[in-house]
Backbone as a chain_set.jsonl record, in Angstrom:
{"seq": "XXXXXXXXXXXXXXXXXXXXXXXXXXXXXXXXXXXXXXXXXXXXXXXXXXXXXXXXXXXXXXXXXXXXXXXXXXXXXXXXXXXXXXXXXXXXXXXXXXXXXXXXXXXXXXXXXXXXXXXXXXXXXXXXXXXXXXXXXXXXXXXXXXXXXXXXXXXXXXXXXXXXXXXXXXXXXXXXXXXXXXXXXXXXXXXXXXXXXXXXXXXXXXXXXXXXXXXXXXX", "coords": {"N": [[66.591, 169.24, 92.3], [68.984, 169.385, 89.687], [70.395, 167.408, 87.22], [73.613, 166.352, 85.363], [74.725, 164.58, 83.195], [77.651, 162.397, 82.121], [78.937, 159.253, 80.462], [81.218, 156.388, 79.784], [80.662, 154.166, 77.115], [81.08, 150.882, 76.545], [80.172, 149.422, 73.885], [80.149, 150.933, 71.934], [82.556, 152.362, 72.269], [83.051, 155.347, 73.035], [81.941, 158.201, 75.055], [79.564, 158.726, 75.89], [76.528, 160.872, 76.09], [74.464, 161.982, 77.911], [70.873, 162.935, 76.654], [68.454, 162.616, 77.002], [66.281, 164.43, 77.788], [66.407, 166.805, 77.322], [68.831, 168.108, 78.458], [67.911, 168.567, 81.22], [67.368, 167.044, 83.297], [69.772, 165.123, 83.959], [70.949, 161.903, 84.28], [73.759, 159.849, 85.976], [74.956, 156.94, 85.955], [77.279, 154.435, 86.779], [79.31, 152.167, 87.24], [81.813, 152.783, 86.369], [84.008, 155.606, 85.562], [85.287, 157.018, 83.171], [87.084, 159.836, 82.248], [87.41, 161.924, 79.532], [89.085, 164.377, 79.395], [89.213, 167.062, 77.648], [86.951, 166.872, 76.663], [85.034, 167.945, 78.268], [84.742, 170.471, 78.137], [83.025, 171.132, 76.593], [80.951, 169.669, 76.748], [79.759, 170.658, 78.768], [79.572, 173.725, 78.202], [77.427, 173.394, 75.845], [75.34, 172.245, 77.667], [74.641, 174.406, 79.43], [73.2, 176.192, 77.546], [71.292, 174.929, 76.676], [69.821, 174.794, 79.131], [69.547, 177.65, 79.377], [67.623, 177.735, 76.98], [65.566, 176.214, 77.511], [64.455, 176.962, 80.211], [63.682, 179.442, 79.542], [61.908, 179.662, 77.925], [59.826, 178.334, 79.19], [59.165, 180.441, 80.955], [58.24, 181.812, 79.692], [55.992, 180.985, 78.982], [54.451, 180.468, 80.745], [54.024, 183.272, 81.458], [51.845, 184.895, 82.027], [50.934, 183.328, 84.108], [52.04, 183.381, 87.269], [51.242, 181.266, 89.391], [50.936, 179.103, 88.012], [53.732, 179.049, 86.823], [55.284, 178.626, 89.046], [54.8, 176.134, 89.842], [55.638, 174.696, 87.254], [58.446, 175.227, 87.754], [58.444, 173.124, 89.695], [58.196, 171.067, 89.677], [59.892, 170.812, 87.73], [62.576, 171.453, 89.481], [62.166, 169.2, 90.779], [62.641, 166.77, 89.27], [59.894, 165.842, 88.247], [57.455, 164.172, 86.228], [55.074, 164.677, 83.351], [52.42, 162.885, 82.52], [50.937, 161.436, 79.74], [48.55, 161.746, 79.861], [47.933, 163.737, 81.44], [48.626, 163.939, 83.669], [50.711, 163.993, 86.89], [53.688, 162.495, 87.439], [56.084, 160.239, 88.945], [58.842, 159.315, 87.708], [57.314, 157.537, 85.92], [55.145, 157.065, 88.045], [52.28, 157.372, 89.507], [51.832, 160.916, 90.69], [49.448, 162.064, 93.048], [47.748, 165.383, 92.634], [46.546, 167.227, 94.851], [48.998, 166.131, 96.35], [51.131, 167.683, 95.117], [50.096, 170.053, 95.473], [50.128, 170.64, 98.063], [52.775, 170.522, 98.895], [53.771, 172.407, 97.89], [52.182, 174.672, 98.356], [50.263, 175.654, 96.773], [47.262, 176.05, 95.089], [45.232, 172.527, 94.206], [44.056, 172.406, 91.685], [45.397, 174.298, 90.632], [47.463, 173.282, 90.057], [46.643, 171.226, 88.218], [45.615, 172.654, 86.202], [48.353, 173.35, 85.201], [49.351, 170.984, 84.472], [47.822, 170.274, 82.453], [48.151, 172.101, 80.243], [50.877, 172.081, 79.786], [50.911, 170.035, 78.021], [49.792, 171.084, 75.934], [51.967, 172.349, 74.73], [54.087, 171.375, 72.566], [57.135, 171.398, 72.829], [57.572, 171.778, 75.426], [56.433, 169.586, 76.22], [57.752, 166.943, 75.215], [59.456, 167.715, 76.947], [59.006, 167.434, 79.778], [57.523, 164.996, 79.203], [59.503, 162.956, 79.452], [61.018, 163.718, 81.606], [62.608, 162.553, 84.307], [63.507, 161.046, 87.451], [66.702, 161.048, 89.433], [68.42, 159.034, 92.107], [69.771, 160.401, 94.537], [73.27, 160.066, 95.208], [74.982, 161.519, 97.161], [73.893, 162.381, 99.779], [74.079, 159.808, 100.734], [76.59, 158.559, 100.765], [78.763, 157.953, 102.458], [77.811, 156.294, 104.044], [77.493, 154.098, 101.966], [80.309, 153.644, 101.637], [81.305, 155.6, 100.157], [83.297, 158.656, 99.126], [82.423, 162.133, 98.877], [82.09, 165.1, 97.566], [81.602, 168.902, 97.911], [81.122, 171.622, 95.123], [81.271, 174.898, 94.764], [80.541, 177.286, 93.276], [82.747, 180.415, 91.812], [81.558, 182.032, 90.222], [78.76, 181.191, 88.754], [78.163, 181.585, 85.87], [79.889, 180.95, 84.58], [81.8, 179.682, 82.217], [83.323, 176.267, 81.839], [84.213, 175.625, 84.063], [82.923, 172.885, 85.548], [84.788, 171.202, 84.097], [86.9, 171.851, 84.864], [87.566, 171.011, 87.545], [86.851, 168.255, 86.863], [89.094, 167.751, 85.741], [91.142, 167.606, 87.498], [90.631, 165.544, 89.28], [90.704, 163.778, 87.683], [93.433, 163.877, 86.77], [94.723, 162.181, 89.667], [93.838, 159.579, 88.911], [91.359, 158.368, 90.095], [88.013, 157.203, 90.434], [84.997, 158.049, 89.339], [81.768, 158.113, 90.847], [79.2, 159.139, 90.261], [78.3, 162.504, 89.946], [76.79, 165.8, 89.687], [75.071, 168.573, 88.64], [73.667, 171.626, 90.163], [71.59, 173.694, 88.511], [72.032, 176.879, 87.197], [70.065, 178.511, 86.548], [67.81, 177.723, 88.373], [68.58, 177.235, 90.719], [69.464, 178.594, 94.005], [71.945, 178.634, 95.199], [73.821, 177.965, 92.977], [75.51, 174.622, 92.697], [78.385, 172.118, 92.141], [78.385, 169.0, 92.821], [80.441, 165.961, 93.658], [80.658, 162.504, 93.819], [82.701, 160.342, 94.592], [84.166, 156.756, 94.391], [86.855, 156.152, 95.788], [88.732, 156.542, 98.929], [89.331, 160.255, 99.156], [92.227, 162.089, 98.801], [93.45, 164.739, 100.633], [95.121, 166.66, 99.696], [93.424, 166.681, 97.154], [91.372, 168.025, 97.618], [92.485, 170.992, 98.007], [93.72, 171.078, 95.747], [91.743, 171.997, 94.077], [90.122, 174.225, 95.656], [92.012, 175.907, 95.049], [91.529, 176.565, 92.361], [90.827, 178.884, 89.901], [87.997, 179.573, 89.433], [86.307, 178.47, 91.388], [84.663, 179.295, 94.313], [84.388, 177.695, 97.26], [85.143, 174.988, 99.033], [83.364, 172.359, 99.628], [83.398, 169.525, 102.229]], "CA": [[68.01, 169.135, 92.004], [69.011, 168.929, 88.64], [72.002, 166.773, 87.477], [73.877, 166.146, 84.165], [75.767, 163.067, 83.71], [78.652, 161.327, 80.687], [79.236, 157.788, 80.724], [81.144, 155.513, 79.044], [79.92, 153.684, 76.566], [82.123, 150.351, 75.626], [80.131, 148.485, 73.347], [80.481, 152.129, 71.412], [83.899, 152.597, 72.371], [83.052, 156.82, 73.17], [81.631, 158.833, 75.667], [77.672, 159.14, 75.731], [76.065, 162.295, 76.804], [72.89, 161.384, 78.328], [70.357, 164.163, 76.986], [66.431, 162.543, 76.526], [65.065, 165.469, 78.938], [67.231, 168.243, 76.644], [69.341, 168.458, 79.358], [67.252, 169.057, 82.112], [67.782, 166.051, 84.071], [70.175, 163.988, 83.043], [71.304, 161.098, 85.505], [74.66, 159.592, 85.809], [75.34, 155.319, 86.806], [78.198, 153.863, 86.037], [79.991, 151.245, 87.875], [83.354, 153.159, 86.179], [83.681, 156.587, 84.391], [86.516, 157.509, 82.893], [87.372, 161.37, 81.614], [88.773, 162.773, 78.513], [89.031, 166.41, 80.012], [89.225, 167.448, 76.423], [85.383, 166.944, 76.287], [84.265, 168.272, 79.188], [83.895, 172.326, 78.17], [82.085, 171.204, 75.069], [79.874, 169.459, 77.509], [79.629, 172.264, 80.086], [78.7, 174.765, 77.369], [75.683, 172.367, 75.861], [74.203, 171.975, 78.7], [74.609, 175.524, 79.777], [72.288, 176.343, 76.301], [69.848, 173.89, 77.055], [69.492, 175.072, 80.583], [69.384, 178.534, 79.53], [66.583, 177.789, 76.347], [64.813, 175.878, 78.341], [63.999, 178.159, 81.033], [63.134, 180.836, 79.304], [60.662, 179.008, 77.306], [58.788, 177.645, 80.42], [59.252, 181.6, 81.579], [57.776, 183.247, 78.383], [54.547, 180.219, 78.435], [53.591, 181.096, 81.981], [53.947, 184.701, 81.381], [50.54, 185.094, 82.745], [50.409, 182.788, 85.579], [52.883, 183.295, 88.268], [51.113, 180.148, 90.168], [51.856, 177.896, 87.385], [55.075, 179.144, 86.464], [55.792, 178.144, 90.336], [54.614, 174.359, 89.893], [56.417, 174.406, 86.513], [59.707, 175.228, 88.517], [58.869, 172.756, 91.171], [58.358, 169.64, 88.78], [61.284, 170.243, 86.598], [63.279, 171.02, 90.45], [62.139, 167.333, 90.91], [62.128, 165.761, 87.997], [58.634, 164.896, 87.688], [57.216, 164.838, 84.49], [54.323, 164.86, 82.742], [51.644, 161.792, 81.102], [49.906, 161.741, 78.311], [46.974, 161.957, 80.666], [47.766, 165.171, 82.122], [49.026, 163.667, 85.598], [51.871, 164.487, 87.541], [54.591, 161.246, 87.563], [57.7, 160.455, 89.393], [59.35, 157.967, 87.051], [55.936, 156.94, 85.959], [54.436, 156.583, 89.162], [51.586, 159.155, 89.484], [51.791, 161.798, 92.391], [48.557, 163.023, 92.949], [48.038, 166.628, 92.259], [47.005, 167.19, 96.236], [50.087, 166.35, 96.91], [51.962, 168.771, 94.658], [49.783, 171.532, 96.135], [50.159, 170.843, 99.749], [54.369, 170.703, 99.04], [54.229, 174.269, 97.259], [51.231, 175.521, 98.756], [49.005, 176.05, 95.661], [45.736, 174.915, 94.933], [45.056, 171.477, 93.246], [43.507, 172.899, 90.098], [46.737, 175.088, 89.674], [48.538, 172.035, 89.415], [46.148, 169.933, 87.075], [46.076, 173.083, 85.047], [49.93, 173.816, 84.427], [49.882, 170.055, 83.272], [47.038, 170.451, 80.823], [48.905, 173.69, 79.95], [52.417, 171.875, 79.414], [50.628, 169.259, 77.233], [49.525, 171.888, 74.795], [53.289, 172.878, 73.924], [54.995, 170.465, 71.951], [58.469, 171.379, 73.139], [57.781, 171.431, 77.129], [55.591, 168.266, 76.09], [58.764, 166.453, 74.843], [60.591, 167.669, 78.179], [58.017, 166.805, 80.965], [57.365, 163.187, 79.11], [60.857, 162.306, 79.329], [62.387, 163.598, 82.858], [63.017, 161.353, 85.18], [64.064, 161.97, 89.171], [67.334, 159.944, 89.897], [68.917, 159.174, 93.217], [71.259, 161.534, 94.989], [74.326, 159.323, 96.063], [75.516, 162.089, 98.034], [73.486, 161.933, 100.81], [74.382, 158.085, 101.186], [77.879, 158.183, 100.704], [79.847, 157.699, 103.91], [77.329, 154.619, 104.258], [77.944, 153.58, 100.824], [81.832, 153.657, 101.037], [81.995, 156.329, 99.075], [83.776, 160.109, 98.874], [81.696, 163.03, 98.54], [82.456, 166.629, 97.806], [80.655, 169.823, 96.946], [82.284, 172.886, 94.852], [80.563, 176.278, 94.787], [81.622, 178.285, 91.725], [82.198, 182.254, 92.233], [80.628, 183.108, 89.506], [77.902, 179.747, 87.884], [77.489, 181.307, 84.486], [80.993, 181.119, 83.706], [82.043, 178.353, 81.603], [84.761, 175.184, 82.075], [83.672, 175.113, 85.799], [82.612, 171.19, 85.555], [85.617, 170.225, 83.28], [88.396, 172.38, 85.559], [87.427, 170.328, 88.523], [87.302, 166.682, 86.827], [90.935, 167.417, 85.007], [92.126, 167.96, 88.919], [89.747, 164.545, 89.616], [90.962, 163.051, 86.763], [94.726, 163.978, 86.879], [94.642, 161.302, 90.372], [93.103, 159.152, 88.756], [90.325, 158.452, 91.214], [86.889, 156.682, 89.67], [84.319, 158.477, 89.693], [80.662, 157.159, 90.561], [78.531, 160.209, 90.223], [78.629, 164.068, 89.323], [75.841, 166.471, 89.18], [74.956, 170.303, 88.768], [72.139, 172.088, 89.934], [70.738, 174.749, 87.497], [71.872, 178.175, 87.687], [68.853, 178.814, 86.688], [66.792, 177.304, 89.143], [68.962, 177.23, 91.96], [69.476, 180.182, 94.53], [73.251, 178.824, 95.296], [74.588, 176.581, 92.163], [77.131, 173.773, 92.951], [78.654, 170.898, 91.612], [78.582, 167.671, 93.307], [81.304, 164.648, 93.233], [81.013, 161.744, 94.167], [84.246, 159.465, 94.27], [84.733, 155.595, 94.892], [88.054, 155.893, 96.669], [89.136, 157.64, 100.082], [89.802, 160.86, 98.379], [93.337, 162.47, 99.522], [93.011, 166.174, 101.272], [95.372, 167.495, 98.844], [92.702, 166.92, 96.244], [90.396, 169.66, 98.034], [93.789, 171.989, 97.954], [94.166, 171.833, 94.068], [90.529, 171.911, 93.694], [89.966, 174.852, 96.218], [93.393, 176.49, 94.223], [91.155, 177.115, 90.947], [90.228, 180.404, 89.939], [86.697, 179.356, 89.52], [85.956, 178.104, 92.864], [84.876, 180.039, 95.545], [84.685, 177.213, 98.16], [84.846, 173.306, 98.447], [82.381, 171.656, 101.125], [83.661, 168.558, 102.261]], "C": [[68.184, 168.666, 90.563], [70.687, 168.003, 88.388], [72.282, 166.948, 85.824], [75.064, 165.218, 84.132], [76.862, 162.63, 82.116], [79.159, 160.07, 81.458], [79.694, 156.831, 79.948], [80.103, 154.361, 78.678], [80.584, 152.54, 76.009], [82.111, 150.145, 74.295], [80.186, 149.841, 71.61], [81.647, 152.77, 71.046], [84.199, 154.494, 72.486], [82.284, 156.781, 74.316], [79.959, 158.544, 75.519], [77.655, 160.394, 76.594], [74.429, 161.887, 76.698], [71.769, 162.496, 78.046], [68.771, 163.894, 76.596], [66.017, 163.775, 76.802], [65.743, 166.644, 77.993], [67.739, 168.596, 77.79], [69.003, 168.752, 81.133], [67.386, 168.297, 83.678], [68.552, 164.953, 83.425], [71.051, 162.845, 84.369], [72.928, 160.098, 85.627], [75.079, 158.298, 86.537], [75.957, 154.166, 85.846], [79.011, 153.118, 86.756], [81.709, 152.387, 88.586], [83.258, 154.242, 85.428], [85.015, 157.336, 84.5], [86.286, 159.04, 81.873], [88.219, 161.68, 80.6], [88.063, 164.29, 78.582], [88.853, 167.113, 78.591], [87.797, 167.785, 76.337], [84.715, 167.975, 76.683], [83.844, 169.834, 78.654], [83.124, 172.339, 77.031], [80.549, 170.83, 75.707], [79.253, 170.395, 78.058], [78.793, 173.279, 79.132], [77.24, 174.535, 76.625], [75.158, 172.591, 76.816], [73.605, 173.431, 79.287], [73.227, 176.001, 78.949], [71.361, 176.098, 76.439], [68.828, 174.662, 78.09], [68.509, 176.497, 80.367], [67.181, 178.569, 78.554], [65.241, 177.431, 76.81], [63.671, 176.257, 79.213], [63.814, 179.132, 80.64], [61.484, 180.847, 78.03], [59.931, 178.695, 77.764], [58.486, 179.163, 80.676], [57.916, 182.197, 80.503], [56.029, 182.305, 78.348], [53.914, 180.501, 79.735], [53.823, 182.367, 82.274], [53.26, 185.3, 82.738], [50.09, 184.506, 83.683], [51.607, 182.509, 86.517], [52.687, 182.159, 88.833], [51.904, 179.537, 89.322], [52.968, 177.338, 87.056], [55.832, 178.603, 87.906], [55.605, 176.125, 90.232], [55.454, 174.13, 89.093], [57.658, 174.091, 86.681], [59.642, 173.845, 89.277], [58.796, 171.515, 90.436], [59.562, 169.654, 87.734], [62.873, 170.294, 87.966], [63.507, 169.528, 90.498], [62.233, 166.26, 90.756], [60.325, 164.934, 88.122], [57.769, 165.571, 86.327], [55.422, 164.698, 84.307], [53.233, 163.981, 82.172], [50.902, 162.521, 80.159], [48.233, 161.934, 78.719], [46.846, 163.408, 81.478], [48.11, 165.015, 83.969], [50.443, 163.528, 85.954], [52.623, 163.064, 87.857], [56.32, 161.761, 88.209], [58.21, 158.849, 88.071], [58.861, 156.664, 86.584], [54.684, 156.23, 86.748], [53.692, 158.139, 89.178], [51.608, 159.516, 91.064], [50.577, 162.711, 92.28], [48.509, 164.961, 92.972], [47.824, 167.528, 93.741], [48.387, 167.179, 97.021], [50.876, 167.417, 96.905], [51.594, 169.906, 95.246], [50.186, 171.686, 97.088], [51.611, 171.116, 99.696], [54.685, 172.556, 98.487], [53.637, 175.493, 97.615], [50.36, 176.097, 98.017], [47.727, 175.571, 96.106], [45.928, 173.818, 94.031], [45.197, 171.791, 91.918], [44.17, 174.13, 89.833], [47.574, 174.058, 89.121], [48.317, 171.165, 88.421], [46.27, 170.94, 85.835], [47.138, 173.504, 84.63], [49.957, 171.931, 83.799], [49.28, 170.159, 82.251], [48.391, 171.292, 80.028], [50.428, 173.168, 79.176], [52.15, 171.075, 78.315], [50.427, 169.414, 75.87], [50.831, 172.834, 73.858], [53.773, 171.966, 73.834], [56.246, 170.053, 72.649], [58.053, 171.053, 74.882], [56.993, 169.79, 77.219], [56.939, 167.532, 75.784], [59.634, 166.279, 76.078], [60.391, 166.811, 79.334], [57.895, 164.987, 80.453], [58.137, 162.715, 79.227], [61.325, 162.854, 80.613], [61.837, 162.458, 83.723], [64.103, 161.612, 86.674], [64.95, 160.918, 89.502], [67.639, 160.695, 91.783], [70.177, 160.082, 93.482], [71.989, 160.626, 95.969], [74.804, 160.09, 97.43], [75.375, 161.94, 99.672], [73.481, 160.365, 101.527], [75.73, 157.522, 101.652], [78.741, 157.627, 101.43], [78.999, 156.353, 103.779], [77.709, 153.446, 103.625], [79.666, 153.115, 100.868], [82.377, 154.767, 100.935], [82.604, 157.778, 99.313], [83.056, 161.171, 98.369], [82.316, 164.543, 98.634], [81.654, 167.938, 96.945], [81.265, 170.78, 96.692], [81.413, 173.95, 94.647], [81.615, 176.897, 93.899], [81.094, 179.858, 92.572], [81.663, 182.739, 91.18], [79.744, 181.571, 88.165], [77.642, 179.963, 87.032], [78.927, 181.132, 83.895], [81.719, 179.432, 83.155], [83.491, 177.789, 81.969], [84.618, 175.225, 83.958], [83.751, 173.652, 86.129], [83.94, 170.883, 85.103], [86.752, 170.731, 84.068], [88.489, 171.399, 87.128], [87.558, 168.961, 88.339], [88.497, 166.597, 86.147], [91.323, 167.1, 86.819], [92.043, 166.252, 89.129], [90.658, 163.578, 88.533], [92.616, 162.787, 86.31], [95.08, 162.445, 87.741], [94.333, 159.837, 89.908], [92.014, 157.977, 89.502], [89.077, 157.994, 90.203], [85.746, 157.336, 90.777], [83.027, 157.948, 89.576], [79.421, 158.082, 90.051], [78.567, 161.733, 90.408], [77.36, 164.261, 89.385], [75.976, 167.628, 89.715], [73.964, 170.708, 88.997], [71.919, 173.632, 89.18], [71.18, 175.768, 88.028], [71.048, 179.413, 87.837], [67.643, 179.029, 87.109], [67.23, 177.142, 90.555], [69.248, 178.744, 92.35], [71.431, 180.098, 94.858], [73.728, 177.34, 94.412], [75.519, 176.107, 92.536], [77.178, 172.753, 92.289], [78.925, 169.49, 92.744], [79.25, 166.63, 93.122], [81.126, 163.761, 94.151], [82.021, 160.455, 94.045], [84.015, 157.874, 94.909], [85.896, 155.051, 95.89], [88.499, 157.055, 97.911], [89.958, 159.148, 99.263], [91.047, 161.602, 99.415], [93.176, 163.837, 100.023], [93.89, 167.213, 100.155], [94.629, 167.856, 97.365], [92.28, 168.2, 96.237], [91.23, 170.971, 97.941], [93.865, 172.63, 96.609], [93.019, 172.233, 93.977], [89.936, 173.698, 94.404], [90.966, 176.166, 95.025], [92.586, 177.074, 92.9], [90.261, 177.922, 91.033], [88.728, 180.501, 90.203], [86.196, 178.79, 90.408], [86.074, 178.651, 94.181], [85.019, 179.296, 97.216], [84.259, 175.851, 98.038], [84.377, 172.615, 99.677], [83.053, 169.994, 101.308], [82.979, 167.46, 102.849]], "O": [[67.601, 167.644, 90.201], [71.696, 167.979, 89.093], [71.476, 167.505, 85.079], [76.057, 165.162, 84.857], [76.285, 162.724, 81.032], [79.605, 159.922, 82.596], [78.842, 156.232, 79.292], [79.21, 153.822, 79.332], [80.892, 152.78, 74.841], [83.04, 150.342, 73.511], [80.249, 149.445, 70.446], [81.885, 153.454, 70.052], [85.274, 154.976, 72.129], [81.882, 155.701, 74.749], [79.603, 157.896, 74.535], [78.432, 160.803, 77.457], [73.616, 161.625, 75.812], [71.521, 163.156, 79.054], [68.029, 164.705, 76.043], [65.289, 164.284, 75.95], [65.159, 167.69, 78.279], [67.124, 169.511, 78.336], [69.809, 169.077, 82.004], [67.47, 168.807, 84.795], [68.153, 164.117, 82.615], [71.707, 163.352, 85.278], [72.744, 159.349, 84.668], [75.542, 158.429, 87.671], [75.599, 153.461, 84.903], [79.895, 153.935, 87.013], [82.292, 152.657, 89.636], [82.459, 154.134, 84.498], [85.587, 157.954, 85.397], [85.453, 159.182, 80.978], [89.448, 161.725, 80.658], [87.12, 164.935, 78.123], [88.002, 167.994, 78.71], [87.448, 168.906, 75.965], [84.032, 168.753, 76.018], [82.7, 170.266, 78.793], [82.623, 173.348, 76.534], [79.455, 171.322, 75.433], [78.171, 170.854, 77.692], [77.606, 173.562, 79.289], [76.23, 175.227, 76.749], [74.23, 173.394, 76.715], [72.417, 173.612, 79.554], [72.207, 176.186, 79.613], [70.418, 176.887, 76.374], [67.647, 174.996, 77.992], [67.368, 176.671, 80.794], [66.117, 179.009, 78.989], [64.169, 178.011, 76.64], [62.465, 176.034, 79.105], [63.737, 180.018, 81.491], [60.6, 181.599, 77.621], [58.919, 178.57, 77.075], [57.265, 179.307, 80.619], [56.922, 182.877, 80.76], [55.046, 182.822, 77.817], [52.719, 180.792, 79.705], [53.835, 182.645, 83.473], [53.645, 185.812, 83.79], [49.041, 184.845, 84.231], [52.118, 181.389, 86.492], [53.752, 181.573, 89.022], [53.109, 179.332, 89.474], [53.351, 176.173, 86.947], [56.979, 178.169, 87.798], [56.355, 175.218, 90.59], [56.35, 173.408, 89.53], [58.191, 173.118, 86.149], [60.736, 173.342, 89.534], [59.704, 170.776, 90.817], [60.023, 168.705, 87.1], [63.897, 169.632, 87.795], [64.524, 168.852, 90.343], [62.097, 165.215, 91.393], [59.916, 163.774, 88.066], [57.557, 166.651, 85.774], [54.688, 164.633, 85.293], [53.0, 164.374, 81.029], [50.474, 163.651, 79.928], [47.196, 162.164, 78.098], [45.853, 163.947, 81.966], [47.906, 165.685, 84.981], [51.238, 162.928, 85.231], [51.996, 162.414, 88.694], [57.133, 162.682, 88.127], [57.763, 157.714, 87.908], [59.289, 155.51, 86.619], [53.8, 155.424, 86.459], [54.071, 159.298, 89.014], [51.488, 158.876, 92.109], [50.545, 163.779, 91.668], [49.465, 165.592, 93.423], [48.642, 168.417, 93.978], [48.776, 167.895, 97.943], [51.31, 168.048, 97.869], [52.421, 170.757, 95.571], [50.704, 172.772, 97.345], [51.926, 172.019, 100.471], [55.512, 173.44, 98.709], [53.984, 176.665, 97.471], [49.664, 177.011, 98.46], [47.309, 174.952, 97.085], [46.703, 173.983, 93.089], [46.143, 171.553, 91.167], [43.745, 174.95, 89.019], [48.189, 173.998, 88.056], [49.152, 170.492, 87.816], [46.752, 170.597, 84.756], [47.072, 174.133, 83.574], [50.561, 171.675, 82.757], [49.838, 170.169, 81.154], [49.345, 170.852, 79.386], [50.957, 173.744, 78.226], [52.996, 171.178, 77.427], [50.628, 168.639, 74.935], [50.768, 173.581, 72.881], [54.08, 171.385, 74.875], [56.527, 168.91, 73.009], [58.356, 169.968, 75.378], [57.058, 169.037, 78.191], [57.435, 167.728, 76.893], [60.315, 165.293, 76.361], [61.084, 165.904, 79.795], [58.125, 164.013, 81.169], [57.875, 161.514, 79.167], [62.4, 162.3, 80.843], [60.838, 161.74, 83.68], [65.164, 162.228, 86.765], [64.438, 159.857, 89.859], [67.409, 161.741, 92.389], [71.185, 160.341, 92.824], [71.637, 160.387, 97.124], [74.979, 159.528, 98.512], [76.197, 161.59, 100.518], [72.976, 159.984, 102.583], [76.026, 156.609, 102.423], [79.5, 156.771, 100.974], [79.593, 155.346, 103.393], [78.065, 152.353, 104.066], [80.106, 152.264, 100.096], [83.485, 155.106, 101.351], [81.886, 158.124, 100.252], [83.047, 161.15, 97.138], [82.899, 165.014, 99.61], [81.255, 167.956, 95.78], [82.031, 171.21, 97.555], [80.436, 173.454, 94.087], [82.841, 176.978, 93.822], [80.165, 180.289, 93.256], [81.273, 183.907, 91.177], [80.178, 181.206, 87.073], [76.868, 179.148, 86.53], [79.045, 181.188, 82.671], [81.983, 178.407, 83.783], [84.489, 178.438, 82.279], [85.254, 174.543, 84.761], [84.59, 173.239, 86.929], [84.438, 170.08, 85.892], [87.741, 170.002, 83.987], [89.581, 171.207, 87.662], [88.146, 168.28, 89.179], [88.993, 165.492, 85.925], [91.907, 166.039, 87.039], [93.09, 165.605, 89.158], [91.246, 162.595, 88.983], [93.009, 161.801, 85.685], [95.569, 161.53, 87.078], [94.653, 158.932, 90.678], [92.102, 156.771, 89.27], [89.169, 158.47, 89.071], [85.556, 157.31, 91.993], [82.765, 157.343, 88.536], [78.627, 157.483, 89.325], [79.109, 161.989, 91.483], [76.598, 163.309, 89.219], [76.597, 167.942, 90.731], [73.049, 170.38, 88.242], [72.321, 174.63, 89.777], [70.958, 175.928, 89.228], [71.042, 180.462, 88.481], [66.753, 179.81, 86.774], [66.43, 176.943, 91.47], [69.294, 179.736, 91.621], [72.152, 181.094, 94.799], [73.918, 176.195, 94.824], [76.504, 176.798, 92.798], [76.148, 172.32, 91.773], [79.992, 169.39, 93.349], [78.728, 165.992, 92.208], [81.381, 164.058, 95.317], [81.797, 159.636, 93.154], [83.636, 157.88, 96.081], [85.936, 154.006, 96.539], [88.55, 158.267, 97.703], [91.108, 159.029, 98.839], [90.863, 161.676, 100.629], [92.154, 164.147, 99.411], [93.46, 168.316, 99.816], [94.921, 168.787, 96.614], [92.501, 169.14, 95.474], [90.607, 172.023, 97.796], [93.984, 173.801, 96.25], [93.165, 173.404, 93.626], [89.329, 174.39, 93.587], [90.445, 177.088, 94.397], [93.061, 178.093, 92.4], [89.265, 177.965, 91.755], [88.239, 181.302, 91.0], [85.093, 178.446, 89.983], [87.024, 178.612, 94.964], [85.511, 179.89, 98.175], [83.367, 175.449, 97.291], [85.117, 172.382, 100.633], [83.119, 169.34, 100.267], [83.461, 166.329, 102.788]]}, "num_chains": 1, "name": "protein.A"}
């Protein structure tokens, strides 16, 4: 699952855009996060870029190895990245390379060699050393308190998707605790994810459902 997160910033007095991983994973925890909708399609389209360069750069370096290019997918799915040792980490905890096989069904020594392999490109070296696998509120939420909702775009390459949904979000003004997107790249059905702090009202899902770019809103 990939995410992409903005968060105030006070001691800044702006926005931050969280992008170590170049977009790839970017994680979003914030007590309080306030929206200037204004931003958001500048955001949306960045990340879009990223997403796209990204992936096609991992695509074009495992050309030649369909396995690897499959692990490659399944550690940047995950966020797990990369050491400087050539071993597979969740948030600098190593996951043996056994493991990774038995979850994807490779062999071991496909998995030790796509890290060598990633180590030897600068740029995916930069990516892999820096992601990082946050928590998915979603699945907690009702426990938590909190308001959860998922939006399915009809068409995920089309831009202002993210920012047409937190004007609606943001109109209410409703505090939001967490947001994320998964890859249209890497996913088979892209959506956006909200999670809200406050009992959200049903006419939210109405306006939200109402925009052109939304083919359906999971509740």
């Amino acid at each position: 699952m990939v995410w992409f997160g903005l968060f105030w910033n006070p001691p800044e007095g702006h926005f931050m855009f969280i992008d170590q991983t170049l977009g790839l994973r970017i994680g979003l925890f914030s007590e309080r996060l306030y929206i200037y909708p204004h931003l958001l399609g500048v955001m949306y389209i960045n990340i879009q870029s990223l997403f796209s360069s990204m992936w096609s750069l991992i695509m074009q370096e495992f050309a030649d190895s369909p396995a690897q290019a499959r692990v490659a997918r399944f550690l940047l799915e995950n966020g797990f990245g990369v050491n400087n040792e050539g071993k597979v980490v969740a948030n600098g905890v190593e996951i043996p390379a056994t493991h990774i096989a038995l979850a994807i069904g490779a062999d071991r020594r496909v998995v030790d060699a796509t890290a060598r392999r990633i180590l030897g490109v600068n740029a995916l070296t930069e990516v892999f050393r820096n992601l990082r696998a946050t928590p998915d509120l979603s699945r907690v939420a009702e426990v938590l308190g909190l308001s959860s909702f998922t939006v399915l775009p009809r068409n995920a390459q089309e831009r202002g998707i993210v920012s047409a949904v937190l004007r609606v979000v943001h109109k209410r003004n409703l505090t939001i605790r967490q947001i994320f997107v998964t890859d249209p790249y890497l996913a088979e059905e892209p959506k956006l994810v909200v999670i809200i702090e406050e009992k959200v009202p049903p006419s939210l899902f109405e306006e939200i459902r109402a925009l052109p770019q939304v083919r359906q809103v999971i509740i």
